[in-house]
C-alpha positions as CSV (number, residue, x, y, z in Angstrom):
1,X,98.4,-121.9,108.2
2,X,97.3,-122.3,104.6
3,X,99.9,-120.4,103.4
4,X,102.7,-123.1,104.9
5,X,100.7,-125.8,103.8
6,X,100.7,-124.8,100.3
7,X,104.0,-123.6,100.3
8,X,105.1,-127.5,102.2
9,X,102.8,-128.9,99.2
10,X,104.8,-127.0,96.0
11,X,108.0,-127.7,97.7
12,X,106.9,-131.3,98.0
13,X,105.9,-131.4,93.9
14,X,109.4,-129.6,93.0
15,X,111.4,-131.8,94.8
16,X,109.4,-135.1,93.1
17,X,109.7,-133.3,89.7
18,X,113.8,-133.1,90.9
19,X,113.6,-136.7,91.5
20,X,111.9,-137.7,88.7
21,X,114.4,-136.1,86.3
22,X,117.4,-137.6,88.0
23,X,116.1,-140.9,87.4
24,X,114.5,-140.8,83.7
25,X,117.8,-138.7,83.0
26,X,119.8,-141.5,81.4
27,X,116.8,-142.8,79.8
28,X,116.6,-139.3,77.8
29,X,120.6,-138.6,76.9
30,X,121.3,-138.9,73.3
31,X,123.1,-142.2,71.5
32,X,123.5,-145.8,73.1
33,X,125.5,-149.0,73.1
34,X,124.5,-152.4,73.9
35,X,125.5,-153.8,77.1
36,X,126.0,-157.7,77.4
37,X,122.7,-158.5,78.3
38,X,121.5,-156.6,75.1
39,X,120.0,-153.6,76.4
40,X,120.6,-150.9,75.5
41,X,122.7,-148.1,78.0
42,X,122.9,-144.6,77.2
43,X,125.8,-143.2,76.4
44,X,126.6,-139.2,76.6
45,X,128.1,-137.9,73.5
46,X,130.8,-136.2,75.1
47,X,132.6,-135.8,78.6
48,X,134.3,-133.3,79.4
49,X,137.0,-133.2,82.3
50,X,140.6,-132.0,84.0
51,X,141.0,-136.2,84.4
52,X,139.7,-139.2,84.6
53,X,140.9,-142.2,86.3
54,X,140.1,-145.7,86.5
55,X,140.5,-147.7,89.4
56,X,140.5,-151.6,90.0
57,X,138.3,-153.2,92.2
58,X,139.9,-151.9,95.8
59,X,139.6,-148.3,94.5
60,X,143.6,-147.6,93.3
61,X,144.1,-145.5,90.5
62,X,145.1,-147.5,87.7
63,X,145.3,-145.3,85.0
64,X,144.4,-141.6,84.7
65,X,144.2,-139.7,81.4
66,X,144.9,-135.7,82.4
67,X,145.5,-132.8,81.4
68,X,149.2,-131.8,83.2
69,X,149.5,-128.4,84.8
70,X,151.7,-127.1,81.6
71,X,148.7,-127.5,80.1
72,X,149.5,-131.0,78.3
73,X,147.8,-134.3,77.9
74,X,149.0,-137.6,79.8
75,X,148.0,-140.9,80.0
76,X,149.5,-143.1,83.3
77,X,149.2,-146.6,83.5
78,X,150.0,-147.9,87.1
79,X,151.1,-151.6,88.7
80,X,148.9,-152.9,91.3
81,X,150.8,-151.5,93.9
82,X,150.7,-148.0,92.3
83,X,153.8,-147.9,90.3
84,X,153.6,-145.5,87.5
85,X,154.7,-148.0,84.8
86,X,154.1,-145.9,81.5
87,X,153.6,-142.3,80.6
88,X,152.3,-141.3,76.9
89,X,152.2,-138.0,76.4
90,X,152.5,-134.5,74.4
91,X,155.1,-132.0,75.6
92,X,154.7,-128.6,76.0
93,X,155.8,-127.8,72.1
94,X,153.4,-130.9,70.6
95,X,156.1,-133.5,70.7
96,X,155.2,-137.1,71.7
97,X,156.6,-138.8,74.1
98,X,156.2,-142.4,75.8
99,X,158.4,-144.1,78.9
100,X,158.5,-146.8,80.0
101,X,159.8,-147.9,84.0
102,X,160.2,-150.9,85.7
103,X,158.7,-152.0,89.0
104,X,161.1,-149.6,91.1
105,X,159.8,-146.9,89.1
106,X,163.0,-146.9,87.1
107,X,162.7,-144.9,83.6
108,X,163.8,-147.9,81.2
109,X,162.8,-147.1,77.7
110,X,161.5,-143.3,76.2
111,X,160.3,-142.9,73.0
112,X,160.4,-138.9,71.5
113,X,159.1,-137.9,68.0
114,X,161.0,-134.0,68.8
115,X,160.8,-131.5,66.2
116,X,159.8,-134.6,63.3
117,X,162.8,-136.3,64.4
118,X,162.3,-140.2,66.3
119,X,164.4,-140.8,69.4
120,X,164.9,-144.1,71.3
121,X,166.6,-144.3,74.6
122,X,167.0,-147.4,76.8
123,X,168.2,-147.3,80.4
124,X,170.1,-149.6,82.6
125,X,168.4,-150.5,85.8
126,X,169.9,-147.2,88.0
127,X,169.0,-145.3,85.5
128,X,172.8,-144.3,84.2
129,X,174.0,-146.9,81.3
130,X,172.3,-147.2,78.4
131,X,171.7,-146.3,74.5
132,X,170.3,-143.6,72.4
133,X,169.4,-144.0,68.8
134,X,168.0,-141.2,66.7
135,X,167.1,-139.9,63.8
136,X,168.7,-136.0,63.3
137,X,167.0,-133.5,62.0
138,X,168.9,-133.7,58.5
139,X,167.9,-137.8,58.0
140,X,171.4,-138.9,59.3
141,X,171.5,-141.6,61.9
142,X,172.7,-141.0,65.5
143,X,173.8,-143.7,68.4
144,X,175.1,-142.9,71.6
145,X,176.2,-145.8,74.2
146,X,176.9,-144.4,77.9
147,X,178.8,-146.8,80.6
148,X,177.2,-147.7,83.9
149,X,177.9,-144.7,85.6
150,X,176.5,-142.5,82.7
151,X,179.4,-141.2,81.1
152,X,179.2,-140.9,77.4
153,X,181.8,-143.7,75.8
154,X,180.8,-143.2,72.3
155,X,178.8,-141.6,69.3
156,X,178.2,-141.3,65.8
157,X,180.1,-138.5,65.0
């Protein structure tokens, strides 16, 4: 009976000494920033994640910053009703990229740096008409204007 009771006893002191750590824990991580009420809140040094998402005060994703099965990074910003809104992110190759859609979820507007050269597009609300202006590869200008089924009406030559 001993035996048990000691055994009950160290169990007892190890789960304490558990306890104990989780709470002093953020008391002991390295670096700090002031909160509002000027205290001081630990602050790790460094997270490390697949994603990370912020949520409003219901719980709905927001915004989540992840890393996209192709093994790229992607930032999503959402409406309040869950709508992805914008997309920054790196392709595959290292190019950025950013879009922009409207509240149907619509791409609008895309912004590409491809290969060192800028690209702008801007789409009409079904997603057909619309511009493109870029920057070729040589420094020369390019502008293409599409009609409101999507067919290509003109372009810099």
């Amino acid at each position: 009976m001993r035996k048990v009771d000691r055994f009950t006893k160290v169990m007892l002191a190890v789960i304490a000494a558990g306890l104990w750590v989780l709470i002093l824990r953020p008391v002991v991580v390295p670096g700090s920033v002031r909160a509002a009420a000027g205290k001081q809140v630990p602050v790790a040094k460094v997270l490390r994640a697949e994603r990370f998402e912020v949520v409003d005060s219901s719980g709905k994703v927001r915004a989540a910053l992840e890393t996209l099965p192709d093994g790229s990074p992607g930032l999503t910003l959402r409406d309040k009703d869950g709508q992805m809104r914008a997309w920054l992110s790196l392709l595959p190759d290292g190019s950025p990229g950013l879009t922009l859609r409207d509240k149907d979820g619509q791409m609008r507007a895309g912004l590409l740096l491809s290969n060192g050269s800028p690209g702008l597009s801007l789409w009409g609300k079904d997603g057909k008409g619309g511009a493109m202006l870029a920057v070729r590869a040589d420094g020369s200008p390019e502008l293409a204007l599409y009609d409101k089924d999507g067919r290509l009406v003109w372009q810099t030559p």
